[in-house]
C-alpha positions in Angstrom: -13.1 7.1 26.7 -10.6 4.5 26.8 -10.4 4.7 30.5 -13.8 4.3 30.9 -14.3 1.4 28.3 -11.1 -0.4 30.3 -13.6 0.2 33.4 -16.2 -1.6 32.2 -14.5 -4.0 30.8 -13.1 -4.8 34.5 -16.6 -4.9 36.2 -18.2 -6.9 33.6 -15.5 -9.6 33.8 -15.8 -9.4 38.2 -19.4 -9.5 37.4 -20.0 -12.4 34.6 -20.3 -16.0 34.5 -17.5 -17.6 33.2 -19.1 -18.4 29.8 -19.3 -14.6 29.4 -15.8 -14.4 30.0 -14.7 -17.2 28.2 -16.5 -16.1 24.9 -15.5 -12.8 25.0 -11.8 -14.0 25.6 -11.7 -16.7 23.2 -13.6 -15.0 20.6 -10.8 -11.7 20.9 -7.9 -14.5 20.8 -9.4 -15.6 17.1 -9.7 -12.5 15.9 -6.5 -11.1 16.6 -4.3 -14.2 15.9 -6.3 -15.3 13.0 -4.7 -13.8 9.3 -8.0 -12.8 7.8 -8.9 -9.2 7.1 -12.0 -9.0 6.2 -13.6 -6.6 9.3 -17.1 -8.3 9.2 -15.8 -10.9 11.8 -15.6 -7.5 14.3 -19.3 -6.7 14.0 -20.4 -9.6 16.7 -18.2 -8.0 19.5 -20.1 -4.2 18.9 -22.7 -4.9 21.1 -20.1 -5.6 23.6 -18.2 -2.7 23.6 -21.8 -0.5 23.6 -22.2 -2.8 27.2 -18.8 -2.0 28.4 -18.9 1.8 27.7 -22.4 1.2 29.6 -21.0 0.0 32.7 -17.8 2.1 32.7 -19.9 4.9 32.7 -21.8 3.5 35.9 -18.1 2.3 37.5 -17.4 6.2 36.7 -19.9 7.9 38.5 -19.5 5.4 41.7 -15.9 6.2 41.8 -16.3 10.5 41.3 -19.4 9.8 44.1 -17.2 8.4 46.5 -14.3 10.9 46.0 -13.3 13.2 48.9 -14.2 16.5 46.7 -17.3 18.9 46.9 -20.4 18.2 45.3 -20.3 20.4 42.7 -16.8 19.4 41.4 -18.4 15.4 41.6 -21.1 16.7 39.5 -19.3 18.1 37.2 -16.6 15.5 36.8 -20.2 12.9 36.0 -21.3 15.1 33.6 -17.8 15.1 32.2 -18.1 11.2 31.9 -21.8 11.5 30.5 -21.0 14.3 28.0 -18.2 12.0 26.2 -20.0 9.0 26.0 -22.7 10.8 24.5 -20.4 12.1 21.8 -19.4 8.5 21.1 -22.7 7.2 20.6 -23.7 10.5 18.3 -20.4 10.4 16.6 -21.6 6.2 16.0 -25.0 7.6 14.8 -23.7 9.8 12.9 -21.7 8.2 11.0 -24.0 4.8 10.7 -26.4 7.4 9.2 -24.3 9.1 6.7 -23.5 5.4 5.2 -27.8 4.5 5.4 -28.9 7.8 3.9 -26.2 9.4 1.7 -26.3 9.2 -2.5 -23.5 9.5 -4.7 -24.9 8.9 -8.0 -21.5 8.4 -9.8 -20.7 4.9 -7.7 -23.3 1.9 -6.2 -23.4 0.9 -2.6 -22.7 -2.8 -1.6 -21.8 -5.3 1.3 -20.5 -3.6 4.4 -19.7 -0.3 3.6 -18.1 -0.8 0.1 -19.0 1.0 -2.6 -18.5 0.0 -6.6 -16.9 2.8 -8.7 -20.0 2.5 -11.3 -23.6 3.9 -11.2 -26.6 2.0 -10.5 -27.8 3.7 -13.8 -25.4 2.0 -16.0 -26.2 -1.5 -14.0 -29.9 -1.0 -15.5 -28.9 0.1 -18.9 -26.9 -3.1 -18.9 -29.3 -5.3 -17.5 -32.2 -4.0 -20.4 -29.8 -4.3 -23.1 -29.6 -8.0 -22.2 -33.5 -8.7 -21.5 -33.7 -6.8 -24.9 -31.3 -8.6 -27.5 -30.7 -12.2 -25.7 -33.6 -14.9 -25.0 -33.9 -17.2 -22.1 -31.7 -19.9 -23.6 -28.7 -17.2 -23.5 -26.1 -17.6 -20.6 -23.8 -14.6 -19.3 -20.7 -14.7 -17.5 -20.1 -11.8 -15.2 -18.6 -11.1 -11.6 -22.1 -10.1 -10.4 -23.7 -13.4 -11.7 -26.9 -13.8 -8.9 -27.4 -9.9 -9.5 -27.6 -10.5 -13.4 -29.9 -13.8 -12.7 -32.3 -11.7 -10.8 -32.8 -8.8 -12.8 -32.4 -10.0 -16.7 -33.9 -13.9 -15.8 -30.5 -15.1 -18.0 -28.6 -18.0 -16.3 -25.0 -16.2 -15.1 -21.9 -17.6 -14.3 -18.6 -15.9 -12.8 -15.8 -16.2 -15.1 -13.5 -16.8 -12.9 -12.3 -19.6 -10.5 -12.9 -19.3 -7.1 -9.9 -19.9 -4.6 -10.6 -17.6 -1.5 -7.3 -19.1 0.0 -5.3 -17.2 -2.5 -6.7 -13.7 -1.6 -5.4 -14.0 1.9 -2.4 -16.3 2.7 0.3 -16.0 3.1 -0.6 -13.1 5.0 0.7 -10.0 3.9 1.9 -11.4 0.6 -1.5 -12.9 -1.2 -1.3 -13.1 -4.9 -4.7 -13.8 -6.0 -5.5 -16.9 -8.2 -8.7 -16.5 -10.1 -7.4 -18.3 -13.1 -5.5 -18.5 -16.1 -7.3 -17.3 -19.6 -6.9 -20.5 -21.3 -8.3 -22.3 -18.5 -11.3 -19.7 -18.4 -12.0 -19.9 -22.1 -12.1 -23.5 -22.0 -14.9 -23.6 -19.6 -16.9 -20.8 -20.9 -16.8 -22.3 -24.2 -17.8 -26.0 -23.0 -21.2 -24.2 -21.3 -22.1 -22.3 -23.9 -21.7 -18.7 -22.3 -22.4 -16.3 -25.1 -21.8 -12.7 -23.6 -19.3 -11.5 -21.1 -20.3 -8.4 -19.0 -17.4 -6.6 -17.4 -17.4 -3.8 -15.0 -15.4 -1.4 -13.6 -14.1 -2.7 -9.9 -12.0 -1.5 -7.1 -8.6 -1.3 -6.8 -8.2 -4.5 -4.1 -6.1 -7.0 -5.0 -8.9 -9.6 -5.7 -10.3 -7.5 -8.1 -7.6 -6.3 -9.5 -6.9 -9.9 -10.2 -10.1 -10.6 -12.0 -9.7 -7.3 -14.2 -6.2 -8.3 -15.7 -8.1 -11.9 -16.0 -10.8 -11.0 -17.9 -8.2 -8.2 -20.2 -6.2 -11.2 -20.7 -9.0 -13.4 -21.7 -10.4 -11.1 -24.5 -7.5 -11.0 -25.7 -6.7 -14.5 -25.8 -9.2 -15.0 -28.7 -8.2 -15.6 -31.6 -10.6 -13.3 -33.3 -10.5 -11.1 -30.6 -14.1 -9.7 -29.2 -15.4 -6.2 -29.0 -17.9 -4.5 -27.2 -21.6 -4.5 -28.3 -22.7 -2.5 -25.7 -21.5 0.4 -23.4 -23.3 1.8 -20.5 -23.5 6.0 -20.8 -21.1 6.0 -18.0 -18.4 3.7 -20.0 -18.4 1.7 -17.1 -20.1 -1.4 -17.9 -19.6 -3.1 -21.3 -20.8 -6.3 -23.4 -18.5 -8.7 -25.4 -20.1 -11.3 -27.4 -17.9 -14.6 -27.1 -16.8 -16.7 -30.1 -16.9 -20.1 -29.8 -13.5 -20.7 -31.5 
């Protein structure tokens, strides 16, 4: 499949203006010599590989037609051609419909594939806890803060600061910066946040980061806080902040 994807690689490029080639260059040369992981950045060129497979495919079948064979051994060497791209695109389908239609009721799918290690369940059992004991006046601090704004109608902030730069460079040896606890508590306690809502993330760096921030922050208390609420799944808890 490689062999064929080279092919139609090589046809489009004899075929193309040069802005075709140029984008398709350029936009390969930042990708691979640009330091940033994140895999969304490859999604633009997938429509470009489905068009190159497409045209090695052709390239394919003109080369086997012209070969000095017999007819049933060209036929056979197209279907060949046909029958693995076909798998391709299945295997594609496939698996683009296992991520759309699958359920795993013991985690929560996200952005791009990922999915949370918590259950949507204890997400609503944390969200009616709060429409139910806080008013409108009452602001939250949580990673999830837009999510919490939307479903309780409480103003959210994420108690954490936010230095993308630190995730990623240098490359290879990030140590994420989202804060120190003193830092954190000051600004929670100058906006009045009365409730902090942790939840159980992944085991990235970033949030990894976060997790020992906000273990460090609770802690950092002098009368330290406890949970007044934990989702059935222990995944999802409620501290009240003292304004200390």
């Amino acid at each position: 499949m490689g062999i064929v994807l080279a092919l139609g690689i090589w046809r489009s490029f004899n075929d193309q203006t040069v802005f075709f080639r140029s984008y398709v260059v350029l936009y390969l040369a930042l990708v691979v010599t640009w330091p940033f992981h994140p895999l969304r950045y490859l999604i633009p060129l997938v429509p470009g590989i489905y068009f190159f497979l497409f045209r090695g495919v052709q390239v394919a079948e003109v080369h086997l037609s012209n070969l000095m064979t017999s007819e049933i051994r060209k036929k056979i060497l197209c279907h060949l051609v046909r029958i693995t791209f076909a798998l391709v695109v299945v295997l594609h389908v496939g698996w683009i419909s296992n991520y759309l239609f699958s359920k795993d009721v013991a985690t929560t799918r996200v952005w791009f594939g990922k999915r949370l290690p918590a259950s949507w369940q204890g997400f609503s059992e944390t969200f009616e806890w709060i429409r139910t004991n806080t008013d409108a006046s009452t602001i939250v601090a949580t990673l999830y803060d837009p999510m919490y704004y939307l479903y309780t109608g409480r103003r959210s902030i994420q108690p954490s600061l936010h230095n993308p730069r630190a995730y990623f460079y240098p490359y290879g040896h990030a140590v994420p910066d989202v804060g120190s606890p003193d830092e954190i508590r000051a600004e929670l306690k100058s906006l009045g946040v009365g409730f902090l809502v942790v939840h159980r993330l992944n085991d990235d760096e970033e949030q990894g980061a976060h997790s020992r921030l906000w273990a460090e922050l609770i802690r950092s208390y002098r009368t330290r806080p406890e949970p007044i609420f934990i989702s059935s799944d222990s995944k999802h808890r409620i501290y009240a902040l003292p304004q200390d």
